[in-house]
Chimera marker file (.cmm) of the C-alpha trace (Angstrom):
<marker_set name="trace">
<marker id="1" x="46.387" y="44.479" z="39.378" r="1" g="1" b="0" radius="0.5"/>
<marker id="2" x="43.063" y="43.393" z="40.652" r="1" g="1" b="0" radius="0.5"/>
<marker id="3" x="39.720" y="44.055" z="39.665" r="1" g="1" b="0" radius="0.5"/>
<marker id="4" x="37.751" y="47.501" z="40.095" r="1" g="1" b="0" radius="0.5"/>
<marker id="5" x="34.677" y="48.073" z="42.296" r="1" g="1" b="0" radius="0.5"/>
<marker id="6" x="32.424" y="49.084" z="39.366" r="1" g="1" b="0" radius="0.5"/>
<marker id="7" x="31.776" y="52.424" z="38.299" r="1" g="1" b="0" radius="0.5"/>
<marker id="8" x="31.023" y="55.000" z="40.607" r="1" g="1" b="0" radius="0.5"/>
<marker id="9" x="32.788" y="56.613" z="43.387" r="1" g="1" b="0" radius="0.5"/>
<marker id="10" x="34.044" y="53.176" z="44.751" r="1" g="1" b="0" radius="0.5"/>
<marker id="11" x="35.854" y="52.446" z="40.903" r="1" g="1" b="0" radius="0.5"/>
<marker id="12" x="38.886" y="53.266" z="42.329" r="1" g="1" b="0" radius="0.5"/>
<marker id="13" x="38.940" y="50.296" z="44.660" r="1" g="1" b="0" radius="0.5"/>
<marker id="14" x="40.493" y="47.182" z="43.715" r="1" g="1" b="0" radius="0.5"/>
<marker id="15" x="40.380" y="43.527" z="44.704" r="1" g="1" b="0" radius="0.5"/>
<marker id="16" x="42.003" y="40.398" z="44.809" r="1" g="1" b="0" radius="0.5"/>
<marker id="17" x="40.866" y="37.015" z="45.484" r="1" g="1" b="0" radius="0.5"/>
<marker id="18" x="42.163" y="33.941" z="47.029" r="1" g="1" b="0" radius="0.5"/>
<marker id="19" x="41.501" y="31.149" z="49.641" r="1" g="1" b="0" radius="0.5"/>
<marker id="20" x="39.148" y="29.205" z="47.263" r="1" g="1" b="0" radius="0.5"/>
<marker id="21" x="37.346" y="32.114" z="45.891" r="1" g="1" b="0" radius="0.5"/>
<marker id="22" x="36.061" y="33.485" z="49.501" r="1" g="1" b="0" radius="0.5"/>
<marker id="23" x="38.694" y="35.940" z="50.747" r="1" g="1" b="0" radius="0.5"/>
<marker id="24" x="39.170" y="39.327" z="49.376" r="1" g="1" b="0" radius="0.5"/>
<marker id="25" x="41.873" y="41.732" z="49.514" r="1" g="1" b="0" radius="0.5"/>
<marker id="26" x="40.403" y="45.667" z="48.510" r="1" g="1" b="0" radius="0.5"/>
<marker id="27" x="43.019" y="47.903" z="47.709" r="1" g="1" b="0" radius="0.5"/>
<marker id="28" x="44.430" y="51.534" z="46.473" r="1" g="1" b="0" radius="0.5"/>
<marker id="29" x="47.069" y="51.994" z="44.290" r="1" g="1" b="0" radius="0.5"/>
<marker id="30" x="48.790" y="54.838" z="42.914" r="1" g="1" b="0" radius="0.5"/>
<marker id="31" x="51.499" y="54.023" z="39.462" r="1" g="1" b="0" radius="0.5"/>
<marker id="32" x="52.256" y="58.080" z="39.695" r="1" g="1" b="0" radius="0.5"/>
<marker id="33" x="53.339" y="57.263" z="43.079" r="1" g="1" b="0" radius="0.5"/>
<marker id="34" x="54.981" y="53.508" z="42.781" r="1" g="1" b="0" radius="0.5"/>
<marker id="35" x="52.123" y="52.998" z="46.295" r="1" g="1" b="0" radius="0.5"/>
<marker id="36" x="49.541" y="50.848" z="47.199" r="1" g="1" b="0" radius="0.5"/>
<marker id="37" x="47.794" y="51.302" z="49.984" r="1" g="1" b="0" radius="0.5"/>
<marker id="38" x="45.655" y="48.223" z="51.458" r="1" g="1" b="0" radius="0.5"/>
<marker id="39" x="42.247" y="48.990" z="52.008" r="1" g="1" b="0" radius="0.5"/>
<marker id="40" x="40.672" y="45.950" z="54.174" r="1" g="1" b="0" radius="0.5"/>
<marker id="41" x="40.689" y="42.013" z="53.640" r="1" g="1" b="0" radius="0.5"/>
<marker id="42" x="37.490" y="39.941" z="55.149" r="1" g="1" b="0" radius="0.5"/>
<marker id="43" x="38.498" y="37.077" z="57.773" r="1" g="1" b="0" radius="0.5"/>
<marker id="44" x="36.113" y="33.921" z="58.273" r="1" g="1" b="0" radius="0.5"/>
<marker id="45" x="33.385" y="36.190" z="59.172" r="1" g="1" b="0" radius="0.5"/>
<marker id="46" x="32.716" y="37.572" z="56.049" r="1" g="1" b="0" radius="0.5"/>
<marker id="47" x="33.462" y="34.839" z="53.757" r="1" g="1" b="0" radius="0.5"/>
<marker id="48" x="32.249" y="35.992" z="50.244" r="1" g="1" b="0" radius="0.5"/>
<marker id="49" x="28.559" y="34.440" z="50.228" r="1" g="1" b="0" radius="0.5"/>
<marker id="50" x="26.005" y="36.453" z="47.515" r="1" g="1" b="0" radius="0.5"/>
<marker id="51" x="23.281" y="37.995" z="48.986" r="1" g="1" b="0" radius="0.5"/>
<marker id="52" x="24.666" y="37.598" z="52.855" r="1" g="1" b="0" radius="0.5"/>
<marker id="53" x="24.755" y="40.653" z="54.953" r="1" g="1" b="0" radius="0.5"/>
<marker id="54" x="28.057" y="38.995" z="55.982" r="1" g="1" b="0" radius="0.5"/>
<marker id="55" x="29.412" y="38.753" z="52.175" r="1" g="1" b="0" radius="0.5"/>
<marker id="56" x="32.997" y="40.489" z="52.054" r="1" g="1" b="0" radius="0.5"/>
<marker id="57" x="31.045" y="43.236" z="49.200" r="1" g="1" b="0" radius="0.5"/>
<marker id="58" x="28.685" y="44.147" z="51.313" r="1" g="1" b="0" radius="0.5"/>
<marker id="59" x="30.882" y="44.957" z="54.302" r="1" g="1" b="0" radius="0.5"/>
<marker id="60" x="33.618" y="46.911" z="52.526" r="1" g="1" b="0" radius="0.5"/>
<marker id="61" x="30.728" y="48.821" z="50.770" r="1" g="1" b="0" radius="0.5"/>
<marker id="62" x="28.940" y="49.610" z="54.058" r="1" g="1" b="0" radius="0.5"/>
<marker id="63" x="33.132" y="50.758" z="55.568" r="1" g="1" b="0" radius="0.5"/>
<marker id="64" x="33.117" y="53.065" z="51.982" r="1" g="1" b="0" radius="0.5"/>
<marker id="65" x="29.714" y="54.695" z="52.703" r="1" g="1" b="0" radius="0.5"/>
<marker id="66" x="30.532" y="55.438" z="56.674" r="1" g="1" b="0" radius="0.5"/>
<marker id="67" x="33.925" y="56.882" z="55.118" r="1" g="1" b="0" radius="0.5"/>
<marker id="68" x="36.460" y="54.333" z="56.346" r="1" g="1" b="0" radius="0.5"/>
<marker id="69" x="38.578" y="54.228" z="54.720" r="1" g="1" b="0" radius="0.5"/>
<marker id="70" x="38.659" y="57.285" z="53.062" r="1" g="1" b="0" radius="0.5"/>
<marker id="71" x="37.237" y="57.716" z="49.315" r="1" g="1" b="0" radius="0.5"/>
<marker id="72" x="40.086" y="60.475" z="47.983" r="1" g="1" b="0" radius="0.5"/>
<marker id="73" x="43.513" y="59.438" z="47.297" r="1" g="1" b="0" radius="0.5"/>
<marker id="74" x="44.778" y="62.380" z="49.961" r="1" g="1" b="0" radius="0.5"/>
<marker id="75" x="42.832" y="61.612" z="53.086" r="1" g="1" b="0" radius="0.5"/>
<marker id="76" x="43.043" y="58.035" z="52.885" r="1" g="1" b="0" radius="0.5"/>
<marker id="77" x="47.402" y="58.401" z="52.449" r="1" g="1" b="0" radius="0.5"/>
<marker id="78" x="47.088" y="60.745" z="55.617" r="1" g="1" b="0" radius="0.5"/>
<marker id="79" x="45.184" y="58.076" z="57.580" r="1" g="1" b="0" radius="0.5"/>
<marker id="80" x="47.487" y="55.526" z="56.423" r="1" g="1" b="0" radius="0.5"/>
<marker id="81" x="50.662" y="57.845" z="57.402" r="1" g="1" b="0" radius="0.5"/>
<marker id="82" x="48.886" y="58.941" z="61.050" r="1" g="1" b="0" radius="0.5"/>
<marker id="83" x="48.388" y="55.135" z="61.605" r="1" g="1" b="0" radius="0.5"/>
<marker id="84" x="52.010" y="53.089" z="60.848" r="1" g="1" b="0" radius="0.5"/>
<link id1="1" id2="2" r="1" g="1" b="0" radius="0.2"/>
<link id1="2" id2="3" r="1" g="1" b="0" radius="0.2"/>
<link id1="3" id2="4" r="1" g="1" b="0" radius="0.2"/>
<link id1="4" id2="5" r="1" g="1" b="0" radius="0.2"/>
<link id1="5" id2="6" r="1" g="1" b="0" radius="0.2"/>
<link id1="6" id2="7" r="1" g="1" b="0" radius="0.2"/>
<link id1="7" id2="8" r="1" g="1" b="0" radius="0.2"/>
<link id1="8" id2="9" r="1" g="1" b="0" radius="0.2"/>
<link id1="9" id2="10" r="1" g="1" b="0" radius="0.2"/>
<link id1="10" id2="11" r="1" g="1" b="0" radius="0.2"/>
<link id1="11" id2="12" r="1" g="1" b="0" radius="0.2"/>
<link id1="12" id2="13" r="1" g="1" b="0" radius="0.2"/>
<link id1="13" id2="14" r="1" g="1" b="0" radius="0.2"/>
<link id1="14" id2="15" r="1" g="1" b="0" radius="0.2"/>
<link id1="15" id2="16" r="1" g="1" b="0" radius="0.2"/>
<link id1="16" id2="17" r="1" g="1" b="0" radius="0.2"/>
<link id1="17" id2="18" r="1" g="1" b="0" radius="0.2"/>
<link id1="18" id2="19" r="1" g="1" b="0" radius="0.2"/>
<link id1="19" id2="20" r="1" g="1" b="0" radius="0.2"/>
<link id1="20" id2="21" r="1" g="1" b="0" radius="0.2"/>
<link id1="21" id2="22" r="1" g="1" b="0" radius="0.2"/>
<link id1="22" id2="23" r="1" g="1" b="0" radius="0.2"/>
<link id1="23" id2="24" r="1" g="1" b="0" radius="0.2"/>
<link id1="24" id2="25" r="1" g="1" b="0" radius="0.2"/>
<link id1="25" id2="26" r="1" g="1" b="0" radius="0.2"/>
<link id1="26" id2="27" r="1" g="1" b="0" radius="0.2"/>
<link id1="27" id2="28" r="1" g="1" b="0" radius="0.2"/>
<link id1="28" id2="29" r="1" g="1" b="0" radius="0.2"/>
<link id1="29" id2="30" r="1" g="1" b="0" radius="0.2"/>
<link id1="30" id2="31" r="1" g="1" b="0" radius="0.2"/>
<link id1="31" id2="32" r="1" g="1" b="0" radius="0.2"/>
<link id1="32" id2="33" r="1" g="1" b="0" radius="0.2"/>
<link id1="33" id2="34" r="1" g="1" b="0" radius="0.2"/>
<link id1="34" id2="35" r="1" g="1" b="0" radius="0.2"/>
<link id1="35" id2="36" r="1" g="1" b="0" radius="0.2"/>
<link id1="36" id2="37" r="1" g="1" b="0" radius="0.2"/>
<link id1="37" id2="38" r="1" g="1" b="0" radius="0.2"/>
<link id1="38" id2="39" r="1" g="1" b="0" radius="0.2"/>
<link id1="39" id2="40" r="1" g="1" b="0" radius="0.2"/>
<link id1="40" id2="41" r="1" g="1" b="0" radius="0.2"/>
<link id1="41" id2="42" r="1" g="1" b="0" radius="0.2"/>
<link id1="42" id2="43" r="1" g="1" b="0" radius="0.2"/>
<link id1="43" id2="44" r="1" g="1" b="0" radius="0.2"/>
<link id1="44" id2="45" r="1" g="1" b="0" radius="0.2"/>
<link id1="45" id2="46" r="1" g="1" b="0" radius="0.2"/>
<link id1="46" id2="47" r="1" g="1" b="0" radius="0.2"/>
<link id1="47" id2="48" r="1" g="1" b="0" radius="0.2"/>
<link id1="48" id2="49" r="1" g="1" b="0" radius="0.2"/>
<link id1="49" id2="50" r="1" g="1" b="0" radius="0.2"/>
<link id1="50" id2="51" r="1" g="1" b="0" radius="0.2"/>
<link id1="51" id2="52" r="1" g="1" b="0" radius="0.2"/>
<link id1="52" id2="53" r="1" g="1" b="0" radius="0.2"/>
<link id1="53" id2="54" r="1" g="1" b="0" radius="0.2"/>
<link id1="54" id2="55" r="1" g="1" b="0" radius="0.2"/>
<link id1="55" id2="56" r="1" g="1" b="0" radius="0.2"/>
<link id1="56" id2="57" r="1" g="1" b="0" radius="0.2"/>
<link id1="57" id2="58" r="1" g="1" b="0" radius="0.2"/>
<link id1="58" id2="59" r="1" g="1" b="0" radius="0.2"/>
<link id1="59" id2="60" r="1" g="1" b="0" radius="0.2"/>
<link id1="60" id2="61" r="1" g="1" b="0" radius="0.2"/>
<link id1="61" id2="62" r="1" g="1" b="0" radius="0.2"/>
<link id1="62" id2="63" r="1" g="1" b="0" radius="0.2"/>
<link id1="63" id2="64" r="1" g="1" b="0" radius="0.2"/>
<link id1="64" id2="65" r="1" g="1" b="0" radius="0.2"/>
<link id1="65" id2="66" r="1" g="1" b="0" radius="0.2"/>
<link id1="66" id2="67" r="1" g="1" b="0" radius="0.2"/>
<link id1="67" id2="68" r="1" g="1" b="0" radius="0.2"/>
<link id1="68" id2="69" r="1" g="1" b="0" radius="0.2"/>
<link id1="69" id2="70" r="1" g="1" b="0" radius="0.2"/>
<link id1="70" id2="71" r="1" g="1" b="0" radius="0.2"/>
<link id1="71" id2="72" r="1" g="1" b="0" radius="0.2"/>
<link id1="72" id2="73" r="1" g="1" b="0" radius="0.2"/>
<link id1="73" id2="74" r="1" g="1" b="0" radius="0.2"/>
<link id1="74" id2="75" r="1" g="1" b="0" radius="0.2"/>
<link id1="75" id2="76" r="1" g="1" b="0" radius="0.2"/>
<link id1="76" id2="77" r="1" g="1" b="0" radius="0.2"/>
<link id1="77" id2="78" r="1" g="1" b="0" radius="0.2"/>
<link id1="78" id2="79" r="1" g="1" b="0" radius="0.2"/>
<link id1="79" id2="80" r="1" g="1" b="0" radius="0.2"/>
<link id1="80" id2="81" r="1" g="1" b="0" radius="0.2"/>
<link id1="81" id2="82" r="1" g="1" b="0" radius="0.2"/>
<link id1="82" id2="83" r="1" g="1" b="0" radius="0.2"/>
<link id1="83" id2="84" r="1" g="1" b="0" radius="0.2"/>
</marker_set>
C-alpha cells in the first residue's frame, strides 16, 4: 500500500503517487474488511508544489480539518455508501 499521512489523527490516510511525482491519490483501507475506500486525488490545480497553498498536502489536509471526508473508519463508509 501507499504511504501514511504522518502520525496523528490523519496516520490513517494513505497515498500514492504518479504522473511524474505531482499527482496524489489519498486513500482508506480496511485488510479486516478486504475495502478501500478512495479518499480524494488532486487534478492540475493542485499539482504537488512545496510550500504552495495549491500543493495536493495542503488541500487534502485543509478537506481533513473541515471533516470531509470523514476522519473515523464508520462515518466515512456511511458517506461513501449514501453517495454510490
Amino acid at each position: 500500500h501507499g504511504k501514511s499521512l504522518g502520525s496523528g489523527k490523519n496516520k490513517d490516510w494513505s497515498r500514492v503517487k504518479f504522473g511524474a511525482g505531482r499527482y496524489r491519490l489519498f486513500f482508506r483501507y480496511s485488510e479486516k474488511e478486504k475495502v478501500i475506500i478512495l479518499g480524494w486525488m488532486n487534478d492540475e490545480n493542485t499539482l504537488r508544489t512545496y510550500g504552495k497553498k495549491t500543493d495536493a498536502y495542503t488541500v487534502f489536509s485543509k478537506m481533513l480539518k473541515r471533516g470531509h471526508p470523514p476522519a473515523d473508519w464508520e462515518s466515512l463508509t456511511q458517506e461513501t455508501e449514501e453517495n454510490h
